[in-house]
C-alpha positions in Angstrom: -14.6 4.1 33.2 -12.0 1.4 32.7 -12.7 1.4 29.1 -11.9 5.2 28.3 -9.1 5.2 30.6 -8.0 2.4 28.3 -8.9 4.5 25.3 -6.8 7.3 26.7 -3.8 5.7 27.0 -4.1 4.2 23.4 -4.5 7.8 22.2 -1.6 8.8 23.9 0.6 6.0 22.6 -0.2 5.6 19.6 -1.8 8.9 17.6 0.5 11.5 18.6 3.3 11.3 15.4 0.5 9.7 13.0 -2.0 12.5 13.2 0.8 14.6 10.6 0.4 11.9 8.1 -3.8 12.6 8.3 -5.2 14.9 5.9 -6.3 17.8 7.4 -9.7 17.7 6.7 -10.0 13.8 7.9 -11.9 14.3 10.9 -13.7 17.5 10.0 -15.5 15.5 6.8 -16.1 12.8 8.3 -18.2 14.2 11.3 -21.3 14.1 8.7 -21.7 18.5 8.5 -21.9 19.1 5.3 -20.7 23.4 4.5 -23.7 25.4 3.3 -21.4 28.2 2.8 -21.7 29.6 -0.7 -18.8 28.7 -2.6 -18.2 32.7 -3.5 -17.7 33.5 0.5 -15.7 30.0 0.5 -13.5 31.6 -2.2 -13.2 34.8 -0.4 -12.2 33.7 2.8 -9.6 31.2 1.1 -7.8 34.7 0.0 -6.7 35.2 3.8 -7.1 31.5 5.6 -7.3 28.2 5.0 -10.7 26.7 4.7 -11.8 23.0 4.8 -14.6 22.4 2.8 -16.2 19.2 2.6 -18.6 18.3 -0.1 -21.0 15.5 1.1 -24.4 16.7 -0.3 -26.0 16.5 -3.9 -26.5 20.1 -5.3 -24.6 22.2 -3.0 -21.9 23.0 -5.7 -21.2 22.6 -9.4 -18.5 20.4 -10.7 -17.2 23.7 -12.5 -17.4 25.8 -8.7 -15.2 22.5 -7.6 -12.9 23.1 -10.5 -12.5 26.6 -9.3 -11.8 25.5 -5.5 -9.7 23.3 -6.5 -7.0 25.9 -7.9 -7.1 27.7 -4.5 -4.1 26.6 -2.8 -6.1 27.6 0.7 -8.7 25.7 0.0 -9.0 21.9 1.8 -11.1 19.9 -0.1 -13.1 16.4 0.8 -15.3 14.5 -1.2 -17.6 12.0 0.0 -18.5 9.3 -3.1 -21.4 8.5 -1.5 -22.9 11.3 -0.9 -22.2 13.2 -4.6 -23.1 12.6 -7.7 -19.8 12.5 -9.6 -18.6 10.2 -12.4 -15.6 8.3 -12.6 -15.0 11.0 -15.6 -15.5 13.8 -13.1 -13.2 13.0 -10.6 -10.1 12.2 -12.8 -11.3 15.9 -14.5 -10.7 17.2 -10.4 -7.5 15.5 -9.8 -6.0 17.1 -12.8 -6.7 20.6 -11.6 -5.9 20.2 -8.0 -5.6 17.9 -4.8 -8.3 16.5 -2.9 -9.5 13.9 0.0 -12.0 11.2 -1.6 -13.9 9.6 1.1 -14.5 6.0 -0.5 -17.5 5.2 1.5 -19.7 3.3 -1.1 -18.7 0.8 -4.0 -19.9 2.5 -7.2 -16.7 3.0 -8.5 -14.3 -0.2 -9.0 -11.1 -0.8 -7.7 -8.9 -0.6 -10.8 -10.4 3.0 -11.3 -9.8 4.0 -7.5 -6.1 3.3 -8.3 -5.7 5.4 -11.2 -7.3 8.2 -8.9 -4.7 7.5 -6.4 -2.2 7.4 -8.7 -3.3 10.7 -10.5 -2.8 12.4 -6.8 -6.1 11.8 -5.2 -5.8 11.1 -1.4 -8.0 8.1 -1.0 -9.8 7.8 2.6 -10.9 4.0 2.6 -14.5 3.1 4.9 -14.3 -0.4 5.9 -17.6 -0.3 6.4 -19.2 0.8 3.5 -16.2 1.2 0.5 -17.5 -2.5 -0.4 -13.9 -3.3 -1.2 -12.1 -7.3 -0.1 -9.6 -7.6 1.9 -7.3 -8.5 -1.9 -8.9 -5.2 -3.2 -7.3 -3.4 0.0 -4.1 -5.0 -0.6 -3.9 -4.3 -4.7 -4.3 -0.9 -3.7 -2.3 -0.4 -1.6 0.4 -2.2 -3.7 -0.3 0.7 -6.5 -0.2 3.9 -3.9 -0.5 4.0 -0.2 -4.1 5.4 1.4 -6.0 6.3 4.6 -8.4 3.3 6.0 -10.9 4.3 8.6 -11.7 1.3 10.5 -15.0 1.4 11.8 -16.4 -2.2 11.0 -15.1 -5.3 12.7 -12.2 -6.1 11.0 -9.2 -9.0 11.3 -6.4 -8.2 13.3 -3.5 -9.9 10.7 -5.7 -8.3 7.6 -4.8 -4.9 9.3 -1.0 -5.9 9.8 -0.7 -6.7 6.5 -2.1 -3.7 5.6 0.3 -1.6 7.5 3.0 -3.7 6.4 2.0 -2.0 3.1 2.4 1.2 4.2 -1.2 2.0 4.7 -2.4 4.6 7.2 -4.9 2.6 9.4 -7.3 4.4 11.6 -9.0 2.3 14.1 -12.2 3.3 16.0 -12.2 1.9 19.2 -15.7 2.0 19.2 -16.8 0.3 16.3 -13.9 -1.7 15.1 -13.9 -4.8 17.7 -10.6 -4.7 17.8 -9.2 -5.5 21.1 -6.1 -3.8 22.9 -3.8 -6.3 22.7 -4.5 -6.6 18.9 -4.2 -3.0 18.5 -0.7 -3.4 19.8 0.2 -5.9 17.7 -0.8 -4.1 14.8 1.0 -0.9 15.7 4.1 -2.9 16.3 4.2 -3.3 12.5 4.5 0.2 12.4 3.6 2.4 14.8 3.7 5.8 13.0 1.1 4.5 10.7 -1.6 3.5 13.3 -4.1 6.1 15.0 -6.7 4.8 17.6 -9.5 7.2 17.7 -12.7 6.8 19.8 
């Protein structure tokens, strides 16, 4: 009880300007659903509201279908890199057609290339967890062009503070991150629009 009242409070300090600065399909891609609607209805609905439409499983689309989606202004799209089968190649062929959320939640693809994504327009969404990247790799990209990192392995508080200090957008889970509330606090006071606590 204590604990969620805690969590409550957090929320309500801490996410309530820094939700704007999320993507909006952060938290829909991330829940793990993965859209089985064809990518013709996708297109069709896109022509009158704005759909978010997460790509996290092999075979569902074609790199040409993303190519497509990609030039539909209406059209949200998230990319998990662990959970698709495209090449380095492939996703600077995306980025130069359209914007898009790449969830960085396995280490196949270096640093050095993840910046030239980022730099070529790609919203980056950094796992702690499971993007395999150091605590320098964090930093050097963040130097080259600011990101999204979802905390949700334990982490150190000051790593986090410097990474705010860089302008990254750090989301903590309260759940998974071992971070305790008085660190949270200290890392928010680096910038508190840049911090979101989430459960």
């Amino acid at each position: 009880m204590r604990r969620s009242v805690l969590l409550s409070v957090l929320l309500a300090i801490f996410s309530v300007s820094s939700f704007a600065a999320l993507p909006p399909q952060f938290s829909t891609c991330l829940s793990g659903d993965s859209s089985t609607t064809p990518v013709g209805d996708i297109k069709d609905i896109a022509k009158v509201a704005r759909v978010t439409y997460c790509q996290n499983q092999t075979g569902l689309t074609s790199k040409d279908d993303t190519l497509d989606m990609l030039k539909n202004k209406n059209i949200d799209l998230g990319i998990s890199l662990a959970k698709t089968s495209y090449s380095k190649e492939d996703l600077m062929d995306l980025a130069k057609v359209g914007h898009y959320v790449l969830y960085v939640d396995s280490p196949k693809i270096e640093k050095e290339y993840l910046i030239d994504l980022a730099k070529a327009g790609v919203q980056l969404v950094v796992m702690s967890a499971t993007s395999g990247l150091s605590i320098s790799d964090l930093k050097d990209l963040a130097k080259a062009k600011s990101y999204v990192f979802n905390v949700n392995s334990l982490m150190v508080k000051d790593d986090l503070k410097d990474l705010v200090g860089l302008k990254v957008q750090v989301v903590i889970r309260s759940s998974q991150s071992g971070i305790t509330k008085d660190d949270i606090v200290e890392v928010a006071k680096v910038n508190s629009d840049l911090v979101v606590v989430m459960p």
